[in-house]
C-alpha atoms as one frame of an Amber mdcrd trajectory, in Angstrom:
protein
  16.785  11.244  -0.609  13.583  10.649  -1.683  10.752  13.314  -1.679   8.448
  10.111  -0.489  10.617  10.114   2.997   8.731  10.010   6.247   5.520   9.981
   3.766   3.010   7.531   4.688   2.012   4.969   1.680  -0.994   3.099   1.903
  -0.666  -0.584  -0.416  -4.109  -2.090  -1.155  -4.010  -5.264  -2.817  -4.266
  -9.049  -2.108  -1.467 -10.548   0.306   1.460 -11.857  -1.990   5.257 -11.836
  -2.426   4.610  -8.971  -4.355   2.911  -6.639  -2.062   5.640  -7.844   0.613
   8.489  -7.312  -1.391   6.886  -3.901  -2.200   6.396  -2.745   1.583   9.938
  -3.536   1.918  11.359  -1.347  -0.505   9.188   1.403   0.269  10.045   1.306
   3.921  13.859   1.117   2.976  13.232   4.492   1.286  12.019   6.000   4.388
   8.278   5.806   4.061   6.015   4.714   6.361   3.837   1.533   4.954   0.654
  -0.390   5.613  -1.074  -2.549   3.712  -4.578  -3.775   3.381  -6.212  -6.332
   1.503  -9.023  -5.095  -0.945 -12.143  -6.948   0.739 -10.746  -5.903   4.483
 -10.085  -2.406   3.980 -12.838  -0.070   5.794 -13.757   3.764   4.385 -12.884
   4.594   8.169  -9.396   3.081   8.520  -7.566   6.318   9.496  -4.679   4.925
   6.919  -6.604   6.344   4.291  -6.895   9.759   5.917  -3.566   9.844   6.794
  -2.169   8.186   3.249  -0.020  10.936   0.825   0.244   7.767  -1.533  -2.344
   4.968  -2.542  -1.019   2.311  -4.277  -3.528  -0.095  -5.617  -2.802  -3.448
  -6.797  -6.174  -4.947  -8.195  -6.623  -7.677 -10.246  -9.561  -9.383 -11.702
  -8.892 -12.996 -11.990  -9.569 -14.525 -15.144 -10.810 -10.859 -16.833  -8.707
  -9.269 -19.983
Protein backbone atom coordinates (compact mmCIF):
# COMPACT_ATOMS: atom_id res chain seq x y z
CA UNK A 1 0.00 0.00 0.00
CA UNK A 2 1.23 3.07 -0.91
CA UNK A 3 0.78 6.31 1.20
CA UNK A 4 0.25 8.03 -2.51
CA UNK A 5 -3.22 5.85 -2.79
CA UNK A 6 -6.35 7.65 -3.81
CA UNK A 7 -3.85 10.84 -3.92
CA UNK A 8 -4.25 12.89 -6.88
CA UNK A 9 -0.80 13.48 -8.97
CA UNK A 10 -0.62 16.13 -11.32
CA UNK A 11 2.34 15.22 -14.40
CA UNK A 12 3.41 18.37 -16.29
CA UNK A 13 5.63 17.76 -19.04
CA UNK A 14 5.64 17.37 -22.88
CA UNK A 15 3.49 14.33 -24.32
CA UNK A 16 5.93 11.26 -24.67
CA UNK A 17 6.28 7.52 -23.93
CA UNK A 18 7.66 8.66 -20.91
CA UNK A 19 5.01 10.70 -19.36
CA UNK A 20 2.55 7.78 -20.57
CA UNK A 21 4.37 5.08 -19.21
CA UNK A 22 4.56 7.24 -16.02
CA UNK A 23 0.64 7.87 -15.69
CA UNK A 24 0.39 4.24 -15.92
CA UNK A 25 2.33 3.24 -13.12
CA UNK A 26 1.11 5.83 -10.96
CA UNK A 27 -2.48 4.92 -11.59
CA UNK A 28 -1.59 1.14 -10.96
CA UNK A 29 -0.54 2.35 -7.48
CA UNK A 30 -3.85 3.76 -6.80
CA UNK A 31 -3.42 7.42 -7.55
CA UNK A 32 -5.43 9.44 -9.41
CA UNK A 33 -3.42 11.07 -12.60
CA UNK A 34 -3.65 13.88 -15.11
CA UNK A 35 -1.35 15.24 -17.14
CA UNK A 36 -0.73 18.50 -18.85
CA UNK A 37 1.62 19.70 -21.25
CA UNK A 38 3.86 22.71 -20.06
CA UNK A 39 2.60 25.45 -22.69
CA UNK A 40 -1.30 24.21 -22.14
CA UNK A 41 -1.46 24.15 -18.55
CA UNK A 42 -3.62 27.23 -17.09
CA UNK A 43 -2.93 28.80 -13.26
CA UNK A 44 -6.82 28.03 -13.02
CA UNK A 45 -6.95 24.33 -13.97
CA UNK A 46 -8.55 23.06 -10.71
CA UNK A 47 -5.81 20.01 -11.10
CA UNK A 48 -3.46 22.18 -9.56
CA UNK A 49 -5.68 23.02 -6.60
CA UNK A 50 -6.62 19.74 -6.13
CA UNK A 51 -2.86 18.13 -6.84
CA UNK A 52 -1.03 16.50 -3.37
CA UNK A 53 1.87 15.73 -5.95
CA UNK A 54 3.43 17.83 -8.91
CA UNK A 55 5.60 16.10 -10.94
CA UNK A 56 7.41 18.19 -13.44
CA UNK A 57 9.18 16.92 -16.34
CA UNK A 58 10.90 20.01 -18.10
CA UNK A 59 13.43 20.03 -20.43
CA UNK A 60 15.23 22.65 -22.31
CA UNK A 61 16.17 21.39 -25.64
CA UNK A 62 19.56 21.84 -26.65
CA UNK A 63 20.57 23.70 -22.99
CA UNK A 64 23.33 21.93 -20.51
Amino acid sequence: MSVLQGKHVLVIGEEDAKIETLEQLLSLRGMHVKSSACGVLNIDNPWLKEADLIILNHLHEGKK
